[in-house]
N, C-alpha and C positions, 0 to 999 in steps of 0.2 A: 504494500500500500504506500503509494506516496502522499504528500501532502504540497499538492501544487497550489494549496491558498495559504493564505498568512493564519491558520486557528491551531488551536493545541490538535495535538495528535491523541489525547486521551482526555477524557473528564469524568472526577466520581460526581455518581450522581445517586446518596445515600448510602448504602453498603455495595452497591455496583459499579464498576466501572467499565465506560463508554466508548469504545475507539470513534472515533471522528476518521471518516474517511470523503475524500473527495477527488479520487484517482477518478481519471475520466474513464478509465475500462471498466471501473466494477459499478460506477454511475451506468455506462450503458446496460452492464446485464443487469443491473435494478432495475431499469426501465424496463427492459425485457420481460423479466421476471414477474414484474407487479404490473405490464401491462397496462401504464403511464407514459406517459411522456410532458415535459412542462413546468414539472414541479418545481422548488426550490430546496427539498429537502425530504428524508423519509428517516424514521426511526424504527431499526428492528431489535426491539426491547427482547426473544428471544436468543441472541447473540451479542446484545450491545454494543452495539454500532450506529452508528450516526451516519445517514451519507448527505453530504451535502451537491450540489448540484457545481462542477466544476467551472460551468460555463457563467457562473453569476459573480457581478460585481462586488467587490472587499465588503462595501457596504451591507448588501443586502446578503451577506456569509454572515455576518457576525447579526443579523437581526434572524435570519433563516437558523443559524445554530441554537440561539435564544430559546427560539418557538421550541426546534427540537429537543432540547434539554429539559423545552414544560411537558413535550408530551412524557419524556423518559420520567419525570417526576411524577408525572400523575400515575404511572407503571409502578416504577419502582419501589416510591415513597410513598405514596396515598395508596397503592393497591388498587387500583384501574376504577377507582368511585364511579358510580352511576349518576349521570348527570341527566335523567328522566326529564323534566320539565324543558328543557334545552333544546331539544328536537329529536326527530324521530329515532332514530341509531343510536347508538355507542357512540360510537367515530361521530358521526353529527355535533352530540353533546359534548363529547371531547374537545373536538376542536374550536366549538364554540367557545367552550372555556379559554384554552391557547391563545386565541385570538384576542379575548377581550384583555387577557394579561401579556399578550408578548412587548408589545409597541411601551405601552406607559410604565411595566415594569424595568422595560431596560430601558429606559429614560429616565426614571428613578437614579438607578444605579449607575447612569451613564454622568447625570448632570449633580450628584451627589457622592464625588469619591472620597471623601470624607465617611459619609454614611458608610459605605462597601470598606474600608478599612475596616470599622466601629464592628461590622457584624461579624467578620472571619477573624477580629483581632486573639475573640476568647478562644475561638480553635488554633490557631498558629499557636496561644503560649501554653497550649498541655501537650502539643510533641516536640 
């Protein structure tokens, strides 16, 4: 796997961690695979990986990994909650969620790096 964009090559995300991949070979057999094409990114929570789409500008990598990091959170960490009132599906109500927190959560964190110090400060000083 290469890492032909500027992102980490791994991210924990709870007690899992994440390869980040955005080699444009195994981009295409994802495509293939799932039967897509377009996307920005895909998260397969049974091997943990992340692929991100190689063909997409720095910017929208680092807004695209964001999203995919909430879906692997709602996997990982919350245990795939049921977002019933959301829309019809799983996936519907899932992403419904992603969406409404990708954009203003990492805007948060983007325009508050003080805050993002503050929160990973207490985990950096017990290893």
């Amino acid at each position: 796997m290469t890492n032909s964009l500027h992102h980490p090559e791994r991210v924990k995300v709870g007690t899992v961690e994440y390869a980040i991949n955005s080699d444009p070979d195994d981009w295409i057999k994802l495509e293939h695979e799932t039967q897509t094409k377009g996307n920005y990114g895909y998260t397969k929570n049974l091997n943990a990986t992340i692929y991100l789409n190689p063909d997409a500008d720095q910017r929208v990598v680092a807004l695209t990994l964001f999203h995919e990091l909430l879906h692997a959170l709602c996997e990982s960490v919350m245990g795939a909650p049921d977002w019933r009132h959301l829309g019809k599906t799983k996936v519907d109500r899932e992403e419904q969620v992603v969406r409404m927190l990708e954009g203003p959560l990492l805007s948060v964190l983007t325009d508050n790096p003080d805050l993002l110090r503050f929160l990973v400060k207490p985990a950096a000083a017990e290893n």
